[in-house]
N, C-alpha and C positions, 0 to 999 in steps of 0.2 A: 908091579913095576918091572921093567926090564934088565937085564943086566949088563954091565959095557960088555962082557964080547958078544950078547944079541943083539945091539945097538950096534958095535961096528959091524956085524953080519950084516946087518941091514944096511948102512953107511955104503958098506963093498957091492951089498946087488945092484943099489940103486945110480952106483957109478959105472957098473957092468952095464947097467942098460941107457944108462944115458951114452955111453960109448956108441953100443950097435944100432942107438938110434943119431945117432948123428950119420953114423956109417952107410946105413940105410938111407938117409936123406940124401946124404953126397952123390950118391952111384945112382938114386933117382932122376937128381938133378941134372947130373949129369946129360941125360937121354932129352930131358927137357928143354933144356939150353941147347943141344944140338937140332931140337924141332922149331924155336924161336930162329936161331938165326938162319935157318933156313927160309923161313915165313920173311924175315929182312928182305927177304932179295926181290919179293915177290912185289911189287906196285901196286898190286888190283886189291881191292877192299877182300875181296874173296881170296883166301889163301883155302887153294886146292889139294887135295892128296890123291894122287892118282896110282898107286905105285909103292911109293915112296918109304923109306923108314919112319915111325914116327913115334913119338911118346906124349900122351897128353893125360893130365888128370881134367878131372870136368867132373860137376856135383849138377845130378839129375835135381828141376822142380817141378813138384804141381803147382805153386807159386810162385812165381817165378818175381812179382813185383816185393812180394814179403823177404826175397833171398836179397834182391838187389835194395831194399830201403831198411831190411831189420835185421842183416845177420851179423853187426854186432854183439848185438841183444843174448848169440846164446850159441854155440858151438855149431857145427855143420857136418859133413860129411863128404869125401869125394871118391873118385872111382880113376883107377889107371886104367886105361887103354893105350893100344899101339897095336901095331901091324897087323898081330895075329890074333888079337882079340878087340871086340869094342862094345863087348859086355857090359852090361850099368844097369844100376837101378831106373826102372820103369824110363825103358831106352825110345818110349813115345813124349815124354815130357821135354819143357825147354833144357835144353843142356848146354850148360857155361864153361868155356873154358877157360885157365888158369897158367900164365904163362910164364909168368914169376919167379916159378920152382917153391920147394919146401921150406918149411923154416921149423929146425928140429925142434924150437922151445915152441912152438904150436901145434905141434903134433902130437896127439896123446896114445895115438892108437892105428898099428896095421894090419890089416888080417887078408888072405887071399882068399875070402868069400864073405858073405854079410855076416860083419860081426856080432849081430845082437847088440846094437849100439842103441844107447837111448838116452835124453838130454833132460832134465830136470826143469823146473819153472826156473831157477835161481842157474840154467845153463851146463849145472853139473852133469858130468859124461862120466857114465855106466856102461859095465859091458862085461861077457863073462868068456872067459876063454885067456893065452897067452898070446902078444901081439907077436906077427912074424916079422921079426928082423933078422931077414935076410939078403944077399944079393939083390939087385933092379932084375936080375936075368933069373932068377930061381924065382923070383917074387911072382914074373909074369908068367913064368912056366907050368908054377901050380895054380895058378887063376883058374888056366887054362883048361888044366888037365883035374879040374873039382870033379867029383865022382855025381854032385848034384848037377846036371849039366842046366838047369835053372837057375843058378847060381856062379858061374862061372864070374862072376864079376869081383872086385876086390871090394875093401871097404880102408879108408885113409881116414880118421875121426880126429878134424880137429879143436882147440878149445874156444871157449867165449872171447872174444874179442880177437882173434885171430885177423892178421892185416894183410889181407888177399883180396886181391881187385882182379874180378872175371874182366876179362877184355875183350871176349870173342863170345859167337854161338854157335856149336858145332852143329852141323848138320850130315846125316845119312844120304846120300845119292842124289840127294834135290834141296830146294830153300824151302819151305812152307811157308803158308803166308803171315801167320804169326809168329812164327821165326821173325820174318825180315822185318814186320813190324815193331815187334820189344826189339831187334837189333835197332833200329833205326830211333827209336825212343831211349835208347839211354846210349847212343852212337858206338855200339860196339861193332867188332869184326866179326868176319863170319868164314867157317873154318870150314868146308864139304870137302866129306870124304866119299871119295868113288868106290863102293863096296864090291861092284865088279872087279876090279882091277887088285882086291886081294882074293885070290879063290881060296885059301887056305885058311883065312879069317875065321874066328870064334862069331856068329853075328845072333842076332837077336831076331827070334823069331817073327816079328813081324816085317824084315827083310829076308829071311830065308823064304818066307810063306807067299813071297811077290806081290802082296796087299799092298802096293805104293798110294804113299798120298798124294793129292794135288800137288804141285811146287808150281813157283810164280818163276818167271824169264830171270834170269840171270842176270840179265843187261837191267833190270830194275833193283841190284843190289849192288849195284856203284851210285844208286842214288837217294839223298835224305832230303825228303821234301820237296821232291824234285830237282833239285839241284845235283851236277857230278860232284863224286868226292875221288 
Protein backbone atom coordinates (compact mmCIF):
# COMPACT_ATOMS: atom_id res chain seq x y z
CA UNK A 1 0.00 0.00 0.00
CA UNK A 2 1.10 3.52 -0.40
CA UNK A 3 1.63 6.00 2.05
CA UNK A 4 -0.28 9.62 2.35
CA UNK A 5 2.73 11.62 1.52
CA UNK A 6 3.33 9.07 -1.74
CA UNK A 7 -0.36 9.50 -2.42
CA UNK A 8 -0.15 13.28 -2.14
CA UNK A 9 3.08 13.17 -4.31
CA UNK A 10 1.06 11.70 -6.64
CA UNK A 11 -2.19 13.98 -5.93
CA UNK A 12 0.63 17.32 -6.68
CA UNK A 13 1.97 15.69 -10.14
CA UNK A 14 -1.11 14.96 -11.33
CA UNK A 15 -2.36 18.62 -10.67
CA UNK A 16 1.00 19.86 -12.12
CA UNK A 17 0.13 18.25 -15.28
CA UNK A 18 -3.24 18.86 -15.62
CA UNK A 19 -2.13 22.68 -15.27
CA UNK A 20 0.50 22.60 -18.40
CA UNK A 21 -2.03 20.70 -20.10
CA UNK A 22 -4.72 22.95 -20.01
CA UNK A 23 -1.97 25.75 -20.72
CA UNK A 24 -0.85 24.00 -23.63
CA UNK A 25 -4.45 23.81 -25.03
CA UNK A 26 -5.13 27.45 -24.50
CA UNK A 27 -2.01 29.06 -26.50
CA UNK A 28 -3.11 26.02 -29.13
CA UNK A 29 -6.22 27.31 -29.30
CA UNK A 30 -5.50 30.26 -29.54
CA UNK A 31 -3.69 29.99 -33.17
CA UNK A 32 -6.79 28.00 -34.02
CA UNK A 33 -9.35 30.40 -33.60
CA UNK A 34 -7.42 33.10 -35.24
CA UNK A 35 -7.35 30.54 -38.56
CA UNK A 36 -11.33 29.97 -38.22
CA UNK A 37 -12.14 33.40 -38.07
CA UNK A 38 -10.31 34.15 -40.80
CA UNK A 39 -11.86 31.20 -42.90
CA UNK A 40 -15.31 33.54 -41.76
CA UNK A 41 -14.66 36.03 -43.91
CA UNK A 42 -14.13 33.82 -46.78
CA UNK A 43 -17.74 32.92 -48.92
CA UNK A 44 -16.31 30.38 -51.33
CA UNK A 45 -16.69 26.63 -50.03
CA UNK A 46 -12.85 26.63 -50.69
CA UNK A 47 -11.03 28.40 -47.93
CA UNK A 48 -7.54 29.17 -49.57
CA UNK A 49 -4.06 29.64 -47.86
CA UNK A 50 -2.02 31.41 -50.00
CA UNK A 51 0.51 33.12 -47.80
CA UNK A 52 -1.08 33.51 -45.01
CA UNK A 53 -0.56 32.51 -41.15
CA UNK A 54 -2.22 29.61 -40.19
CA UNK A 55 -2.62 26.90 -37.59
CA UNK A 56 -4.64 23.74 -38.09
CA UNK A 57 -4.71 20.18 -36.49
CA UNK A 58 -5.97 17.51 -39.04
CA UNK A 59 -5.91 13.57 -38.36
CA UNK A 60 -4.41 11.69 -41.57
CA UNK A 61 -6.96 8.50 -42.91
CA UNK A 62 -6.46 5.36 -44.79
CA UNK A 63 -10.22 5.11 -43.92
CA UNK A 64 -11.43 7.72 -44.14
CA UNK A 65 -15.29 6.41 -44.07
CA UNK A 66 -14.41 4.21 -40.73
CA UNK A 67 -12.94 7.91 -39.15
CA UNK A 68 -16.14 9.69 -40.09
CA UNK A 69 -18.81 6.69 -38.94
CA UNK A 70 -16.57 4.88 -36.01
CA UNK A 71 -14.34 7.27 -34.21
CA UNK A 72 -16.33 7.28 -31.33
CA UNK A 73 -15.80 3.68 -30.82
CA UNK A 74 -12.09 4.34 -29.70
CA UNK A 75 -9.38 7.30 -29.37
CA UNK A 76 -7.65 8.88 -32.58
CA UNK A 77 -4.96 10.85 -33.23
CA UNK A 78 -3.99 14.33 -34.87
CA UNK A 79 -1.12 16.20 -36.25
CA UNK A 80 -0.54 20.31 -35.96
CA UNK A 81 0.52 22.09 -38.90
CA UNK A 82 0.94 25.80 -39.87
CA UNK A 83 2.92 27.93 -41.88
CA UNK A 84 6.16 26.47 -41.69
CA UNK A 85 5.42 22.98 -41.57
CA UNK A 86 2.60 20.65 -42.95
CA UNK A 87 4.10 17.47 -41.90
CA UNK A 88 1.62 14.46 -40.91
CA UNK A 89 1.27 11.13 -40.89
CA UNK A 90 0.93 9.42 -44.45
CA UNK A 91 0.37 13.23 -45.98
CA UNK A 92 -1.19 11.18 -49.38
CA UNK A 93 -4.23 10.13 -47.28
CA UNK A 94 -7.68 11.97 -46.69
CA UNK A 95 -6.91 14.59 -44.28
CA UNK A 96 -9.57 16.25 -42.00
CA UNK A 97 -9.65 19.24 -40.60
CA UNK A 98 -10.71 20.25 -37.07
CA UNK A 99 -11.75 23.70 -36.35
CA UNK A 100 -13.16 23.62 -32.95
CA UNK A 101 -9.96 23.93 -31.09
CA UNK A 102 -8.78 21.44 -28.19
CA UNK A 103 -10.50 20.32 -25.40
CA UNK A 104 -7.89 19.53 -22.44
CA UNK A 105 -10.21 16.67 -20.78
CA UNK A 106 -9.80 14.88 -24.35
CA UNK A 107 -6.46 15.16 -24.76
CA UNK A 108 -4.30 12.50 -23.36
CA UNK A 109 -1.30 12.98 -25.05
CA UNK A 110 1.41 15.51 -26.97
CA UNK A 111 4.63 14.76 -28.44
CA UNK A 112 6.43 16.80 -31.25
CA UNK A 113 7.08 13.63 -33.42
CA UNK A 114 5.21 10.24 -33.56
CA UNK A 115 4.60 9.15 -30.22
CA UNK A 116 4.37 5.52 -30.33
CA UNK A 117 0.83 5.86 -29.67
CA UNK A 118 -1.29 2.89 -29.77
CA UNK A 119 -5.26 2.31 -28.96
CA UNK A 120 -6.44 -1.03 -27.53
CA UNK A 121 -9.65 -3.00 -28.52
CA UNK A 122 -11.51 -1.55 -25.37
CA UNK A 123 -9.90 2.18 -26.91
CA UNK A 124 -7.29 2.25 -24.22
CA UNK A 125 -4.36 4.78 -25.29
CA UNK A 126 -0.73 3.60 -24.64
CA UNK A 127 2.30 5.19 -25.42
CA UNK A 128 5.86 5.47 -24.12
CA UNK A 129 7.69 8.60 -23.55
CA UNK A 130 6.84 12.22 -21.49
CA UNK A 131 4.10 14.29 -23.40
CA UNK A 132 5.48 17.79 -24.39
CA UNK A 133 3.68 20.55 -22.73
CA UNK A 134 4.84 23.28 -23.88
CA UNK A 135 4.31 26.77 -25.62
CA UNK A 136 2.00 26.53 -29.38
CA UNK A 137 5.49 28.35 -30.48
CA UNK A 138 8.13 25.87 -28.96
CA UNK A 139 5.68 23.15 -29.67
CA UNK A 140 5.92 23.93 -33.49
CA UNK A 141 9.53 24.88 -33.49
CA UNK A 142 10.66 21.44 -32.47
CA UNK A 143 8.23 19.64 -34.87
CA UNK A 144 10.19 21.27 -36.98
CA UNK A 145 13.56 21.14 -36.12
CA UNK A 146 13.17 16.77 -35.25
CA UNK A 147 16.55 15.42 -36.07
CA UNK A 148 14.38 12.59 -37.89
CA UNK A 149 13.61 14.72 -40.74
CA UNK A 150 10.80 11.73 -41.67
CA UNK A 151 9.20 12.51 -38.75
CA UNK A 152 9.00 16.00 -38.40
CA UNK A 153 5.36 15.91 -37.83
CA UNK A 154 3.62 16.03 -34.33
CA UNK A 155 1.40 13.66 -32.66
CA UNK A 156 -1.86 15.25 -30.48
CA UNK A 157 -3.65 11.40 -28.95
CA UNK A 158 -6.92 11.94 -27.98
CA UNK A 159 -9.30 9.59 -25.86
CA UNK A 160 -12.35 7.44 -26.73
CA UNK A 161 -15.34 9.33 -27.28
CA UNK A 162 -13.64 12.48 -27.83
CA UNK A 163 -16.49 15.21 -29.35
CA UNK A 164 -14.68 16.63 -32.39
CA UNK A 165 -16.56 17.13 -35.64
CA UNK A 166 -13.81 17.37 -38.73
CA UNK A 167 -15.57 20.08 -40.97
CA UNK A 168 -13.33 20.53 -43.81
CA UNK A 169 -10.68 18.35 -46.07
CA UNK A 170 -7.39 19.84 -46.34
CA UNK A 171 -5.87 19.69 -49.55
CA UNK A 172 -2.06 20.28 -50.82
CA UNK A 173 -1.77 22.58 -54.07
CA UNK A 174 -4.89 20.97 -55.84
CA UNK A 175 -8.60 19.07 -54.95
CA UNK A 176 -8.17 15.37 -55.94
CA UNK A 177 -10.97 13.79 -57.05
CA UNK A 178 -11.60 11.75 -54.04
CA UNK A 179 -11.05 14.60 -51.98
CA UNK A 180 -13.95 16.44 -53.55
CA UNK A 181 -15.90 13.49 -53.57
CA UNK A 182 -16.02 12.20 -49.58
CA UNK A 183 -15.97 16.22 -49.20
CA UNK A 184 -19.12 16.24 -51.02
CA UNK A 185 -20.48 12.94 -49.31
CA UNK A 186 -20.52 13.92 -45.93
CA UNK A 187 -20.85 18.12 -47.04
CA UNK A 188 -17.67 19.19 -45.71
CA UNK A 189 -15.23 22.20 -46.63
CA UNK A 190 -12.36 22.18 -48.13
CA UNK A 191 -9.33 23.85 -47.00
CA UNK A 192 -6.17 24.10 -50.06
CA UNK A 193 -3.18 25.27 -49.18
CA UNK A 194 -0.83 26.89 -51.95
CA UNK A 195 2.57 25.09 -51.03
CA UNK A 196 4.35 27.45 -53.48
CA UNK A 197 3.42 30.48 -51.64
CA UNK A 198 5.28 29.13 -48.30
CA UNK A 199 9.02 28.51 -49.65
CA UNK A 200 10.23 28.07 -46.24
CA UNK A 201 7.62 25.38 -45.39
CA UNK A 202 8.54 21.88 -43.76
CA UNK A 203 6.59 19.89 -46.80
CA UNK A 204 6.26 16.28 -47.45
CA UNK A 205 8.04 14.59 -49.80
CA UNK A 206 5.79 13.83 -52.15
CA UNK A 207 5.33 17.70 -52.85
CA UNK A 208 8.97 18.50 -52.53
CA UNK A 209 9.65 15.61 -55.31
CA UNK A 210 6.98 17.49 -57.84
CA UNK A 211 5.08 14.05 -58.27
CA UNK A 212 1.64 16.12 -58.32
CA UNK A 213 -1.56 14.37 -58.63
CA UNK A 214 -4.52 14.80 -61.01
CA UNK A 215 -6.78 17.72 -59.25
CA UNK A 216 -10.39 18.30 -60.60
CA UNK A 217 -11.32 22.27 -61.63
CA UNK A 218 -11.91 24.31 -58.82
CA UNK A 219 -15.21 25.69 -60.02
CA UNK A 220 -16.53 22.02 -59.53
CA UNK A 221 -15.97 22.38 -55.57
CA UNK A 222 -18.57 24.93 -55.04
CA UNK A 223 -20.68 22.23 -56.19
CA UNK A 224 -22.77 19.17 -54.45
CA UNK A 225 -24.57 17.20 -56.83
CA UNK A 226 -24.53 19.62 -59.15
CA UNK A 227 -26.03 22.18 -57.51
CA UNK A 228 -23.92 25.76 -56.28
CA UNK A 229 -23.42 26.00 -52.62
Amino acid sequence: TLKNSEIKTMELCDKVETSLRQAFVNDINKGLQATETEFYETVSRVKKLEGQKFDLIIHTATDPQMMMENRDERGFSLSLIDDKNIMCYHPSDIKFAFLGGLDADELLYAKVNDGSTDYNAEGMFSSFGVPDWVSAENFKTNTRSNANSKMNYSELSLKSGANMQPCAIVCFDGVMERELEFANKYKLGIILIDTSKYPDMVKPEIIRSGKGAEFVELSQCNKIDGKEI
